[in-house]
C-alpha distance (Angstrom), angle and dihedral (degrees) to the residues before:
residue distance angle dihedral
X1 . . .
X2 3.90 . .
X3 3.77 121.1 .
X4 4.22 103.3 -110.6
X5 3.84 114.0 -120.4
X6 3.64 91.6 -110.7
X7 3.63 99.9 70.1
X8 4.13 95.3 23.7
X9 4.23 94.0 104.4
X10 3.60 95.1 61.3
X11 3.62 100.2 33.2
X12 3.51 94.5 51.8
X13 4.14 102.7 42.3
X14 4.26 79.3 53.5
X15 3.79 90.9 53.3
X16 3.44 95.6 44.4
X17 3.92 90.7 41.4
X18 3.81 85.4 50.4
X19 3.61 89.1 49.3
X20 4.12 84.2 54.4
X21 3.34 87.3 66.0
X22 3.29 111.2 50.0
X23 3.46 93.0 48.8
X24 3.80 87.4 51.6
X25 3.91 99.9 47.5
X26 3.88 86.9 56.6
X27 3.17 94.0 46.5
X28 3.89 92.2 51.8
X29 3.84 93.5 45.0
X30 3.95 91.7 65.0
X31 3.83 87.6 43.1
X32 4.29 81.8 56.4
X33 3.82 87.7 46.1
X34 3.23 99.1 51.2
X35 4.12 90.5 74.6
X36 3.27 87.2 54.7
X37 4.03 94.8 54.5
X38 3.60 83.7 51.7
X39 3.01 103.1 51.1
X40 3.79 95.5 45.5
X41 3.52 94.9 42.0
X42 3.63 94.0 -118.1
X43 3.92 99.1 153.7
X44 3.98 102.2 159.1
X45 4.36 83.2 48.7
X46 4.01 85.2 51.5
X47 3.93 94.1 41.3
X48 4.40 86.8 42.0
X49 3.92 79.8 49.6
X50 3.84 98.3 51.8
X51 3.67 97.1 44.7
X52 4.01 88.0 52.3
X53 3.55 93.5 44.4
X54 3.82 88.6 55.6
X55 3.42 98.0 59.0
X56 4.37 99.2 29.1
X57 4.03 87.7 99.0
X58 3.67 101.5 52.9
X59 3.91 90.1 45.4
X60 3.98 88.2 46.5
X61 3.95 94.6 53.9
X62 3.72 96.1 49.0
X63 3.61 84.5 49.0
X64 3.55 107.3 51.6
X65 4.31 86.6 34.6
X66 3.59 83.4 62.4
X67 3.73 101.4 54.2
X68 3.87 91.5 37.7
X69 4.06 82.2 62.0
X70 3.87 86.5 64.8
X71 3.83 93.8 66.1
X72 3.38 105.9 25.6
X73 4.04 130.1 57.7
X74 4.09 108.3 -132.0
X75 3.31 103.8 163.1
X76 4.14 82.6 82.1
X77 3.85 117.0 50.8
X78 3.81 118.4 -140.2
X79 4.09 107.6 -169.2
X80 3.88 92.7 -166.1
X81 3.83 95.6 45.6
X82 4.09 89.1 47.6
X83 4.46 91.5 43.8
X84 3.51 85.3 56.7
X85 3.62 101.4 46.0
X86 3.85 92.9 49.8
X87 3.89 88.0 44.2
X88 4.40 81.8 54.7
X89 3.43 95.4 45.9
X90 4.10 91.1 46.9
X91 4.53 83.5 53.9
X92 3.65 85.3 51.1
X93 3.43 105.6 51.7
X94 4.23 90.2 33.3
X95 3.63 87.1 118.5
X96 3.59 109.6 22.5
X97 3.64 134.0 135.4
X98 3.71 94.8 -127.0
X99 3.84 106.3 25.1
X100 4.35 87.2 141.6
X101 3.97 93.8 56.8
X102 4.14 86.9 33.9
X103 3.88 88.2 59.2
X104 3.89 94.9 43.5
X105 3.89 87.0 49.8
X106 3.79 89.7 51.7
X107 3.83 93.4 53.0
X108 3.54 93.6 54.9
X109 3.65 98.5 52.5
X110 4.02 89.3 47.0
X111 3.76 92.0 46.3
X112 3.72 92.0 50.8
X113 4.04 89.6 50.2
X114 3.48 99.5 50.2
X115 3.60 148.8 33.8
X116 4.13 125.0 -89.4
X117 3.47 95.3 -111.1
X118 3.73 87.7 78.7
X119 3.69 93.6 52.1
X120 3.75 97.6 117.6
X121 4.20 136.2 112.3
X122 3.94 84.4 -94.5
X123 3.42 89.2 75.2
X124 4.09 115.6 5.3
X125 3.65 126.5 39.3
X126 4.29 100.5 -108.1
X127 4.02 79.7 149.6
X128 4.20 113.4 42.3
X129 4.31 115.2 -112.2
X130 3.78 94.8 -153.6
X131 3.46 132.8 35.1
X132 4.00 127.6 -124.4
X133 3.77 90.2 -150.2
X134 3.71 99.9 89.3
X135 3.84 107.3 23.8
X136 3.96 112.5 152.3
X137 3.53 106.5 -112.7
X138 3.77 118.7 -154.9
X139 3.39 90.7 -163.5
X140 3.99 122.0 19.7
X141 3.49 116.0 -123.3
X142 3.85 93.3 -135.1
X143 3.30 134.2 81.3
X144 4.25 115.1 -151.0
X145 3.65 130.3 -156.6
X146 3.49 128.8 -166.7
X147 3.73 112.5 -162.7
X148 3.63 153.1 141.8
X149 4.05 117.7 -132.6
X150 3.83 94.2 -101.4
X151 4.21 86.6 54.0
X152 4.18 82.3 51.0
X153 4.26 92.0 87.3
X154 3.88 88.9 46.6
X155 3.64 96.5 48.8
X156 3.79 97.6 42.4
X157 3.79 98.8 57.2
X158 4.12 85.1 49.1
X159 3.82 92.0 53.1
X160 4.07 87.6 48.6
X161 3.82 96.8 36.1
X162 3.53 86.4 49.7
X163 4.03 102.0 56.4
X164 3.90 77.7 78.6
X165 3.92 100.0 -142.4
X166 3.59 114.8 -177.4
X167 4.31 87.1 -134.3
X168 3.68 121.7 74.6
X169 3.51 122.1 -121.0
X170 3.52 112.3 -108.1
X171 3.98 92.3 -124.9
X172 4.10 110.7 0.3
X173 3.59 87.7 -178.0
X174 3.88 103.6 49.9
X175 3.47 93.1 44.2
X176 4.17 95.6 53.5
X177 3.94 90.5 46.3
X178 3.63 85.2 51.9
X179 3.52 100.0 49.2
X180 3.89 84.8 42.4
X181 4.13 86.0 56.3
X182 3.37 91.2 48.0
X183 3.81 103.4 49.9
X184 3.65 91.6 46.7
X185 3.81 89.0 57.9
X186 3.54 104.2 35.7
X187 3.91 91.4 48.9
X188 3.49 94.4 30.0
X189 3.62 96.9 -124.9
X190 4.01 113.9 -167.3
X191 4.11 105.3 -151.1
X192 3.69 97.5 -100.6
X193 3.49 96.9 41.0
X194 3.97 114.6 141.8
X195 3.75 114.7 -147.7
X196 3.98 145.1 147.1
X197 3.99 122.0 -118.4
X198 3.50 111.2 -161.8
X199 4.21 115.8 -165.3
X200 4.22 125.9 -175.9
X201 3.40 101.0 -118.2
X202 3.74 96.3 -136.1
X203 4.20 113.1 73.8
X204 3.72 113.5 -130.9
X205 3.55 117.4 -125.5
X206 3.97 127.7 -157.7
X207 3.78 129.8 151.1
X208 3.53 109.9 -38.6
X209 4.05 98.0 -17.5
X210 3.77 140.2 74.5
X211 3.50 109.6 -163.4
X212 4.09 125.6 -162.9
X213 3.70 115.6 -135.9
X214 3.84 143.3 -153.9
X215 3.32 148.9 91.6
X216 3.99 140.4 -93.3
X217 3.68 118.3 -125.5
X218 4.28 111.6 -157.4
X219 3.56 136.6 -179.2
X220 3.50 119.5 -48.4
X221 3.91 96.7 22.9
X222 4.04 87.6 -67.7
X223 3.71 103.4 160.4
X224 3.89 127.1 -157.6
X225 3.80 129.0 178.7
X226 3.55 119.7 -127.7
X227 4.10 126.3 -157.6
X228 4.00 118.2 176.4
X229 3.76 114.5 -175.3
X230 3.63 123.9 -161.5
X231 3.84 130.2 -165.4
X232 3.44 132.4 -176.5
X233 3.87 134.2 -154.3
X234 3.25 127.3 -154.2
X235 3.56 102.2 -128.2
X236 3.65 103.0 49.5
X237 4.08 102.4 13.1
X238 3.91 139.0 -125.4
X239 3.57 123.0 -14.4
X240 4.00 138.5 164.7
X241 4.00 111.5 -92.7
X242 3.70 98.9 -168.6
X243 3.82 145.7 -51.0
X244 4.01 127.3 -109.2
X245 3.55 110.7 -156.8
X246 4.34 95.5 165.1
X247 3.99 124.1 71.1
X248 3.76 94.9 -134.0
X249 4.23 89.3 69.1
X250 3.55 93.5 31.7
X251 3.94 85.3 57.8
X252 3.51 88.2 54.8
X253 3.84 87.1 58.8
X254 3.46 90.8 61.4
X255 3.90 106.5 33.6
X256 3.77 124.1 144.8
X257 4.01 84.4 -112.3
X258 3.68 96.5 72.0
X259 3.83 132.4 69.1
X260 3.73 125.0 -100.8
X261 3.85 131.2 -80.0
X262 3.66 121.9 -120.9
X263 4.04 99.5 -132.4
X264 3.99 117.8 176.5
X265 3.13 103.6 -147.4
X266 4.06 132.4 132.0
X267 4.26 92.0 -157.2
X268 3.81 104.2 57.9
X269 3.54 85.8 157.9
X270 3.82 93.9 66.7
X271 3.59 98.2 41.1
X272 3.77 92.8 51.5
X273 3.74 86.7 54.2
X274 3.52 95.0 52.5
X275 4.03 92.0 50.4
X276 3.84 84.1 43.2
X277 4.03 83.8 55.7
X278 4.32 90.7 48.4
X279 3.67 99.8 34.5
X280 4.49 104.7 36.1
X281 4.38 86.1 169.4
X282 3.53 85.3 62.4
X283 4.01 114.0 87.7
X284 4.38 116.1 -146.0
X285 3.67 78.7 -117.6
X286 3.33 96.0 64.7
X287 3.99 96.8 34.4
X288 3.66 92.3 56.0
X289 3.67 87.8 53.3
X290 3.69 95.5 48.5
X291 3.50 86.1 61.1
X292 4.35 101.6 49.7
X293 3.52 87.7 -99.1
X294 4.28 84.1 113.1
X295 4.01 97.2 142.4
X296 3.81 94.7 54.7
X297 3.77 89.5 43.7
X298 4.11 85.1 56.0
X299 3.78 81.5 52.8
X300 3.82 100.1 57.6
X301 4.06 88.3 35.2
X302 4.04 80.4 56.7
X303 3.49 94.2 52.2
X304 3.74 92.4 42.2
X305 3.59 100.3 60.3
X306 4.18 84.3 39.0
X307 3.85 89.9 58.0
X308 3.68 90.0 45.9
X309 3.61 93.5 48.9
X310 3.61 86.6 58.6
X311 3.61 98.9 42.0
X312 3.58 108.1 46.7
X313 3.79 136.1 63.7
X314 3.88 87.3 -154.8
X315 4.45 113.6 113.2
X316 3.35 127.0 -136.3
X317 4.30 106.8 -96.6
X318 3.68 132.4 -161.6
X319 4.20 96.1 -98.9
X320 3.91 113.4 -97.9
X321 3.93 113.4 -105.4
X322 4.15 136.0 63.4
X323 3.58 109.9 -39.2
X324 3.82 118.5 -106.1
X325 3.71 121.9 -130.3
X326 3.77 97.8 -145.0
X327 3.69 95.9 44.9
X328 3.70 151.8 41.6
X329 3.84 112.7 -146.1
X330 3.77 124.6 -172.3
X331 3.27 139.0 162.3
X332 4.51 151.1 166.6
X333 4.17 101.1 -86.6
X334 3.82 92.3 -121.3
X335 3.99 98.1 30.3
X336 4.18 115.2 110.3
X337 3.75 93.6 -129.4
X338 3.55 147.5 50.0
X339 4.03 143.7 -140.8
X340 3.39 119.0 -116.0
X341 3.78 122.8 -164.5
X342 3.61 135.1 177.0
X343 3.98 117.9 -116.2
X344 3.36 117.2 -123.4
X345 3.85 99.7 -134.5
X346 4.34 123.2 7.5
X347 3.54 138.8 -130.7
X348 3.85 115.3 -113.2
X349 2.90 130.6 -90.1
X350 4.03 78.4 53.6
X351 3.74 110.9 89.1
X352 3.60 110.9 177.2
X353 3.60 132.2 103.1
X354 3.96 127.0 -135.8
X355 3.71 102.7 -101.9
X356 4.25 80.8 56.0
X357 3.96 94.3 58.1
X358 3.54 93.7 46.2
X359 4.12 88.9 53.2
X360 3.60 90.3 50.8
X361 3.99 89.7 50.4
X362 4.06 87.1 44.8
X363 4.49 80.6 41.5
X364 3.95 88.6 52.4
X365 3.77 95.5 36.4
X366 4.74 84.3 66.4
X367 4.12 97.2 32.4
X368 3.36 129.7 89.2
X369 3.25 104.3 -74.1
X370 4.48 88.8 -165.8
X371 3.87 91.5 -171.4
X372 3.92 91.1 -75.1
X373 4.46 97.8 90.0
X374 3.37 116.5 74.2
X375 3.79 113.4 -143.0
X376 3.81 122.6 -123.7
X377 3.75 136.0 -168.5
X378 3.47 125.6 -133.9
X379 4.01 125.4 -133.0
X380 3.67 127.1 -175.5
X381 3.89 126.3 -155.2
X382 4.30 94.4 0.9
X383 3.75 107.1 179.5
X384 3.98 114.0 -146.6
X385 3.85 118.2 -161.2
X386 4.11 95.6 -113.8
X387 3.91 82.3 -138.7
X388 4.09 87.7 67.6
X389 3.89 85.6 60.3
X390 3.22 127.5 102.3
X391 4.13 115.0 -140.0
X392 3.57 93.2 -120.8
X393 4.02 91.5 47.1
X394 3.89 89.1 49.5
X395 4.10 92.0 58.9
X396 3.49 90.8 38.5
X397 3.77 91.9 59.5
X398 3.88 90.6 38.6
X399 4.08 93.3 49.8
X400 3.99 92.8 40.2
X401 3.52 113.8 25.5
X402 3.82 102.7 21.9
X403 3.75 97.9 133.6
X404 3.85 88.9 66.5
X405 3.85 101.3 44.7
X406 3.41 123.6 93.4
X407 4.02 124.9 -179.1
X408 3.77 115.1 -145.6
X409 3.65 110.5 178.5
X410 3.81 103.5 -74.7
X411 3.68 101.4 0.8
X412 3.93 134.7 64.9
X413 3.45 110.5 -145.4
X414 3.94 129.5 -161.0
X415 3.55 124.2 -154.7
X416 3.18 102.2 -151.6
X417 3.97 141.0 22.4
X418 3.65 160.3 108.3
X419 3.55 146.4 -86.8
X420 4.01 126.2 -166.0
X421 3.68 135.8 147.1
X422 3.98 126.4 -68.3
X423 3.21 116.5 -109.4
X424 3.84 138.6 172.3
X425 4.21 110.4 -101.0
X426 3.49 111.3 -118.9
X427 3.21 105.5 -136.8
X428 4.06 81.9 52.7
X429 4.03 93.4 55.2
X430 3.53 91.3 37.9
X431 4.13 92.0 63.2
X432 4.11 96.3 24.9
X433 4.29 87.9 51.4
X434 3.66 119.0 96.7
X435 3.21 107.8 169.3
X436 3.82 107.6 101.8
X437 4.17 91.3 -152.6
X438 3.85 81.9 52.4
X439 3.68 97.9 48.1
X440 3.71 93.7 50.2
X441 3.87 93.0 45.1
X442 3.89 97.5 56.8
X443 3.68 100.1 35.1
X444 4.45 82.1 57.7
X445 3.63 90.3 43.3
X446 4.05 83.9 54.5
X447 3.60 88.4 48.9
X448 3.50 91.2 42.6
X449 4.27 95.2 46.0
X450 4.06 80.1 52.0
X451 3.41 93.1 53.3
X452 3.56 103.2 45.9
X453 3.68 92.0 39.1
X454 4.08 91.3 66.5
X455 3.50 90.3 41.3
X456 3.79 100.2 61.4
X457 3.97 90.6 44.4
X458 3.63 98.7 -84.9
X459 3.97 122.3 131.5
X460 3.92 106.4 -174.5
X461 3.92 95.4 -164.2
X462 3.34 107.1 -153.1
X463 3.74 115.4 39.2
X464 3.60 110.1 -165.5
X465 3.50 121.4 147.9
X466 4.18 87.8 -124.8
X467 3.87 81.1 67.8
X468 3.31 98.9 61.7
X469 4.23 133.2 60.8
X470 3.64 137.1 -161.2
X471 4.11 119.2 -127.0
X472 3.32 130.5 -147.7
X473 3.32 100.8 -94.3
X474 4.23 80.9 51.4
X475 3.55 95.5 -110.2
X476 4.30 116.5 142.7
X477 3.44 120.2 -128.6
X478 3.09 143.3 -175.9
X479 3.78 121.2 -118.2
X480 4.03 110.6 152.9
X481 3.83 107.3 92.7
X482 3.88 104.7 167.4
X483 3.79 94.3 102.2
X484 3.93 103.1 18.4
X485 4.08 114.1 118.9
X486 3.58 141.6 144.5
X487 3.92 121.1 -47.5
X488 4.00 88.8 -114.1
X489 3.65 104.3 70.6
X490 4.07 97.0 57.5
X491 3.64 114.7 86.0
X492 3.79 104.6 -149.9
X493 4.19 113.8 -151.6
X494 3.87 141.3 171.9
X495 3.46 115.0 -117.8
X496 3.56 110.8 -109.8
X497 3.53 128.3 -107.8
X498 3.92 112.4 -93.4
X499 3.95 109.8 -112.8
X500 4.10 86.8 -150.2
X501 3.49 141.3 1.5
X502 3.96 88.0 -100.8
X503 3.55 89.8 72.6
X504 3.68 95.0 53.8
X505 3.55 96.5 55.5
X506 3.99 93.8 34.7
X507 4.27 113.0 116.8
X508 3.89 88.5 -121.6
X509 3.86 133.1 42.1
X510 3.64 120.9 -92.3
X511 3.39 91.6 -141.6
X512 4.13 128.2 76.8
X513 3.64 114.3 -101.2
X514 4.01 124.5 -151.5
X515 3.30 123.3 -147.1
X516 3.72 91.0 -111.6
X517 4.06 101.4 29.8
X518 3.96 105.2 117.9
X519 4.15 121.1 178.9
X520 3.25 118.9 -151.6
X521 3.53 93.8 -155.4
X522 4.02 85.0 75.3
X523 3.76 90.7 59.4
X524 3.74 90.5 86.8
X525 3.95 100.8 50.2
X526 3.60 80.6 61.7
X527 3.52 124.0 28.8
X528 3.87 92.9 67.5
X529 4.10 135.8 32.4
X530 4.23 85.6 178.6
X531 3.52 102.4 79.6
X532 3.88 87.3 -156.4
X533 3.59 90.4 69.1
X534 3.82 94.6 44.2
X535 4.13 90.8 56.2
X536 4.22 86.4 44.1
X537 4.03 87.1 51.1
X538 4.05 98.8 37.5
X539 4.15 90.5 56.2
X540 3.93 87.6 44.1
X541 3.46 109.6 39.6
X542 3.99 107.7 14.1
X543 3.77 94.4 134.4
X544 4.38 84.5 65.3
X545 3.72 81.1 67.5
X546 3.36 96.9 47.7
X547 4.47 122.2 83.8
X548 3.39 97.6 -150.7
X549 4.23 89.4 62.2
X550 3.40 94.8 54.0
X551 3.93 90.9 44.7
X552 4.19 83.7 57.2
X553 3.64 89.5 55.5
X554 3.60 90.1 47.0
X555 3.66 88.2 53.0
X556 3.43 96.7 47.7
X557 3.32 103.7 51.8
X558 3.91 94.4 49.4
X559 3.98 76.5 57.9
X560 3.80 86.4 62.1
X561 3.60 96.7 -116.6
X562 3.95 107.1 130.7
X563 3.75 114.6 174.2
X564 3.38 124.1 -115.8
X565 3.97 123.6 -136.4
X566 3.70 118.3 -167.5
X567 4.05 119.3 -158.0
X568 3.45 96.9 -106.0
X569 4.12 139.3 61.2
X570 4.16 117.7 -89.4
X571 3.66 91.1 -125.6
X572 4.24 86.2 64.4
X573 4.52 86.9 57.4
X574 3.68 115.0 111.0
X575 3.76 84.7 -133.9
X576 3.71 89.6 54.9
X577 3.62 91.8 51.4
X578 3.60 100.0 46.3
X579 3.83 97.2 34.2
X580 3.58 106.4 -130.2
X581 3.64 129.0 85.1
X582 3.87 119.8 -70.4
């Protein structure tokens, strides 16, 4: 029997509030679990766990939207009934501990009931009904320490005795004088020194790490971040990796080209403020991804781009660089991401077809992402004020993408597409640089993202420079994913001796081809066209242009014995710093 109107506001805002939490307590429980992977080395369990996790709140909406059809009667819209039931569900989550991931959760059911049109603040929450910024914890999700630097030893082997792992460390001792050592020079401690160390309660968890976080606050209000990581092996057992005491590493930690944390925690909220506080480049869209909170960090991307529509006089411009032949990209001049949309047809030599892309996006999206992938988020049905388009833009989208663009009176909207972070083309910084140091740092870091790349499993296909872009914190990564797969379907040859000097100076090779052979020795006659940066990436990287690396790789991951890269340099590793093995 069907809920009567009279009594459908509050029913529904407690079902979908109910729903909320179900989704959340799951969510949570792998979150818990993941301490336990850690600490039982149980890395396939923790990788099994991530990819579920990703893909838990999609298969929750759908459903819950499904057994909310059975009581209510959607395929007519009544405004009044669907006011009051958002103005319920706002009293019921007045003083909750999520109300910001409640809200997001309640706009995806809605929007998968009804139509767009109805998309507004009547009835979903584009702009937030409660703030975050003064939720009443019952328990604070900081931990403080007020110390001097000879206290520092004492407190550190409480905070690590107290994470409670079920594995020993392999040397509890070494590893808090160590840390002590470290902190003192990093920070610059003298030995009376007074100061406050503030540490998130909850451990993050990612991979093979679990990594304590905080910040140090000094005399005169001088802040510093901290970040402790932790692994543990399984033959000898947990010990400290290193410790970042600067926000340009710690960044790096938390870049939009790694996967997400597991973080128990039941005030996201307040520990995304705090990070906000340690890490200001970072956006709470991006920090509440970092964390697996990915559909609420859609939300504030959403309202983002809607605030900036508002705000600026700036249109939307094809993106600067070489156009690609799989996608459109566009984006505000001064906005930190772009729109990426799938072309309806490709240029040879591209082969694929759209429904391909978008599985290598969903393939990317549960790999290893090894600092090197930049994430994305994907939007359905975005509607762009036509007056924030730029001519060109408009018949760009009309000539390339015309099967997913839709005009509806003032706004274009596009079915599908993505959103991922700005970054400078490669190819672009590579000729605009001129700084030498520069020049030779980026074009190794591209040798070096290519390298670790095939190492973890990770094939990007085609290697242009175009594909790749340089971060803030001038990392490369990779961020073209219509040809990337795994390193076993290449078949990696030498090119074959020429049988005459016709052949060498003949338009096509004299050798056959297979439709999966690549040779390395190519890579150079394309990667570069400044022959400074070809010399810089030769001395660096020559084995990348050489078969018989790529074959080792091959053969070594068949073996089972995929690399692991950890989000910060080698020269930053306790055991790097001391000299012995960790």
């Amino acid at each position: 029997m069907r809920t009567q109107p009279s009594s459908l506001p509050e029913s529904t805002s407690r079902k979908i509030l109910a729903g909320f939490e179900k989704h959340y307590c799951v969510f949570q429980q792998a979150s818990v679990q993941a301490k336990s992977r850690f600490d039982y080395c149980e890395w396939q369990q923790l990788l099994d766990d991530y990819k579920a996790r990703l893909y838990f709140y999609d298969k929750q909406v759908k459903k819950f939207c499904l057994e909310l059809k059975k009581e209510l009667i959607t395929d007519m819209f009544d405004e009044q009934v669907w006011i009051n039931t958002k103005l319920a569900y706002i009293n019921l989550t007045s003083n909750y501990k999520q109300p910001e991931l409640a809200e997001t959760f309640y706009n995806s059911v809605f929007c998968l009931l009804f139509d767009k049109r109805f998309y507004n603040n009547n009835f979903i929450f584009v702009k937030p009904s409660i703030s975050t910024t003064f939720i009443d914890m019952d328990d604070p999700v900081i931990d403080s320490h007020y110390i001097k630097t000879d206290q520092l030893e004492q407190t550190l082997q409480g905070v690590l005795t107290e994470l409670n792992f079920t594995t020993s460390y392999q040397d509890l001792a070494r590893d808090v004088l160590r840390l002590k050592e470290q902190f003192v020079k990093q920070l610059d401690l003298s030995e009376d020194e007074s100061f406050e160390l503030q540490l998130v309660k909850s451990t993050f968890f990612r991979r093979k790490a679990a990594y304590i976080v905080g910040q140090v606050v000094l005399k005169n209000n001088l802040v510093r971040p901290v970040l402790i990581a932790l692994l543990n092996d399984e033959k000898t057992g947990i010990h400290v990796d290193v410790l970042l005491t600067d926000v340009d590493n710690i960044s790096i930690v938390f870049s939009f080209s790694r996967s997400y944390f597991f973080v128990d925690t039941d005030y996201p909220a307040a520990v995304v403020d705090f990070l906000k506080a340690i890490l200001p480049g970072k956006t709470k869209a991006e920090l509440y991804s970092s964390i697996g909170l990915h559909k609420h960090g859609k939300t504030l991307l959403y309202r983002r781009f809607l605030k900036y529509s508002r705000s600026t006089g700036e249109k939307l411009i094809i993106a600067p660089g070489i156009k690609g032949m799989v996608m459109t990209v566009f984006t505000f001049p001064m906005f930190p991401y772009v729109f990426k949309v799938i072309n309806d047809n490709f240029a040879p030599p591209k082969t694929a077809t759209k429904q391909q892309v978008k599985d290598k996006y969903f393939y990317v999206k549960n790999h290893r992402k090894v600092g090197r992938l930049a994430d994305t988020w994907e939007f359905s049905n975005v509607a762009f004020p036509i007056r924030d388009l730029d001519e060109e833009l408009i018949k760009e989208l009309k000539n390339k993408v015309g099967s997913s663009v839709t005009i509806e009176g003032d706004l274009l909207i596009i079915k599908h597409l993505y959103m991922e972070n700005k970054m400078i083309p490669l190819d672009l910084y590579i000729k605009d640089t001129q700084n030498k140091d520069d020049l030779k740092h980026i074009v190794n870091d591209y040798g070096r993202a290519i390298d670790e790349l095939i190492n973890a499993d990770i094939f990007p296909g085609d290697m242009l420079t175009k594909n790749f872009g340089v971060t803030r914190q001038k990392r490369v990564v990779f961020y073209d994913y219509d040809e990337i797969t795994t390193m076993d379907r290449p078949v990696f040859r030498k090119i074959p001796e020429a049988r005459h000097e016709e052949d060498e100076m003949a338009a096509e090779p004299w050798y056959y081809v297979g439709p999966d052979d690549v040779f390395p020795e190519e890579f150079k006659l394309f990667m570069f066209s400044q022959n400074d940066s070809k010399k810089i990436f030769s001395k660096s990287y020559e084995k990348l242009l050489s078969a018989d690396y790529w074959k080792s790789v091959q053969d070594n991951i068949k073996q089972g014995n995929i690399n692991n890269y950890y989000p910060y340099r080698q020269r930053y590793r306790m055991s790097q710093i001391y000299s012995q093995s960790a």
